[in-house]
C-alpha angles and dihedrals in degrees: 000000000000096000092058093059097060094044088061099029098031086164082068126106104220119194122188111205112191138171101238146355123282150093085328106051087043094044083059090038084055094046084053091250114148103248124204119194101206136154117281114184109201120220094203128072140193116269087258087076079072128112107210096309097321131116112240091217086060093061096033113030136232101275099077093051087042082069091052090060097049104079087062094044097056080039096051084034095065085032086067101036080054101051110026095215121195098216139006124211126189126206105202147038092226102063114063104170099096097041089042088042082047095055088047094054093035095240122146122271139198125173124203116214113194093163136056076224092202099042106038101027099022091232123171115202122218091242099034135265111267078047103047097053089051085055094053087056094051096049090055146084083200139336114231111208127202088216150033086230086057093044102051078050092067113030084057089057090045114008087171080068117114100231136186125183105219113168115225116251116262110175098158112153118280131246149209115236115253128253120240113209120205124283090008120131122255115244130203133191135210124190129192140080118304105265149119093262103049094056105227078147095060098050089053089051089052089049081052101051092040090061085043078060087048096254120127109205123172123244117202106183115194127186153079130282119059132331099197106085087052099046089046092055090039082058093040089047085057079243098107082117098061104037119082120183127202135175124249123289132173099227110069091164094114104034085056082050091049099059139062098212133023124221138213107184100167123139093222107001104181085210120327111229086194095050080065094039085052087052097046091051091066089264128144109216136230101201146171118266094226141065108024099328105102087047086068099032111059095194108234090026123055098358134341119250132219132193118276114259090019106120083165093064097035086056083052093055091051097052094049091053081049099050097045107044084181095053087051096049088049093050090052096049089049089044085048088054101038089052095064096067087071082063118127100251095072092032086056102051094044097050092045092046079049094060095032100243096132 
């Protein structure tokens, strides 16, 4: 993202400022960005911050978590003063300081949502939901969403907000989509952190339903959080046999090469990078029919969609790819051409024309 502004501007300072070290901060370190490690105190919280359903700001009120924020305001305040930026650009819902220490300053803003926060990640915000994205609109010139999902979320929270769709870069390396030989089982792949929402539960289901039709297919889980819950359900399911499970790795290179169709089971996914990744790789994909989804996956092109939550209709939609090799290989070439349009060329000119930098 950074990295596409100075490729256009490269006249343009550009400054990352991130909470912590890690893969990002050395990613922007690596791209030759100047990268500031500084305190950035989030206004949103896990569903574990809950009490029994109920939202600690409504007991409490807004003034105690205000506090909280304050120390990265006056941080992101003299950070500015320092600095004289032309533009500020934030790169989640669940930071506010920047956006708040902008607004301050009257420099121009734009935040960048790539989550529905509350349905995806079951986030709760210090100052509620409904609250919170109307916030996000007020402290910006305008949101850029990485989704139309997203985008219909928020403009039913706060329909005066100044929105853009821009779709998040995914250049991964392309396929060729695999060849299936006779009498070979059909394998499928699901990437993402173990989780509900994610529906690693539902792919093992589907597995499930498909042996009860007399059709074997292949389940390669891969992600972090813990595999016992769903090796436990695949035994119970009598597919222990079918399912494998393997920690996260940044090269998924081989596991794409390995299947035959790629999987996105979430219940609300905001995007879905791997969705992409699966479909670069020369996969067809079996996805949700929610979130932004069916915005990647156009059904009888480049995958086929079920409803979230139906292992039932996932399995159908298996079986069928079982059952028709040629409708399979169709689906992956399609899925091969239809990823490209997520490429960096378009994303760059969009989000430099968005912050008037062209």
């Amino acid at each position: 993202m950074l990295l596409a502004v100075r490729t256009k501007r490269p006249d343009v300072d550009l400054v990352a400022v991130i909470g912590q070290k890690g893969d990002v901060a050395q990613r922007c370190v690596d791209d030759g960005i100047d990268t500031k490690i500084a305190l950035t105190p989030w206004w949103a919280f896990g569903k574990w911050w809950r009490l029994r359903g109920i939202e600690p700001h409504a007991l409490i009120g807004w003034l105690p978590y205000t506090v909280l924020l304050l120390p990265g305001i006056a941080q992101a305040l003299v950070f500015f003063i320092r600095h004289r930026p032309t533009v500020v650009l934030t790169n989640t819902m669940t930071v506010p300081s920047h956006a708040i220490a902008a607004k301050i300053l009257g420099i121009p803003h734009y935040w960048m949502v790539r989550e529905f926060g509350r349905d995806d990640h079951g986030l709760w915000f210090l100052f509620g939901y409904r609250t919170t994205i109307r916030l996000v609109g007020r402290l910006s010139e305008s949101v850029l969403c990485n989704s139309h999902a997203v985008e219909q979320t928020m403009l039913a929270l706060d329909p005066a907000m100044t929105t853009h769709v821009l779709y998040p870069v995914v250049d991964t390396a392309l396929g060729t989509p695999p060849q299936r030989h006779p009498h070979e089982r059909m394998r499928t792949i699901l990437v993402g952190y173990f989780s509900a929402a994610k529906g690693q539960h539902l792919a093992v289901e589907a597995i499930a339903n498909a042996r009860s039709a007399g059709v074997d297919i292949e389940l390669t889980l891969v992600g972090a959080g813990s595999h016992e819950p769903l090796r436990r359900l695949a035994r119970r399911l009598g597919v222990d046999d079918l399912v494998t499970i393997h920690p996260p790795t940044r090269d998924l290179g081989p596991f794409w090469a390995a299947a035959h169709v790629g999987l996105m089971c979430s219940q609300r996914e905001a995007f879905g990078r791997v969705t992409v990744e699966a479909m670069r790789a020369g996969l067809p994909v079996c996805g949700t029919n929610s979130g932004g989804t069916p915005e990647i996956i156009k059904p009888g092109v480049g995958g086929l969609l079920s409803p979230p939550g139906d292992a039932h209709a996932l399995a159908v939609n298996l079986m069928t790819l079982e059952a028709d090799e040629d409708l399979r290989r169709s689906l992956a070439i399609g899925a091969l051409e239809t990823s490209q349009r997520f490429e960096r060329d378009h994303h760059d000119s969009e989000l430099v024309a968005i912050l008037g930098l062209s």
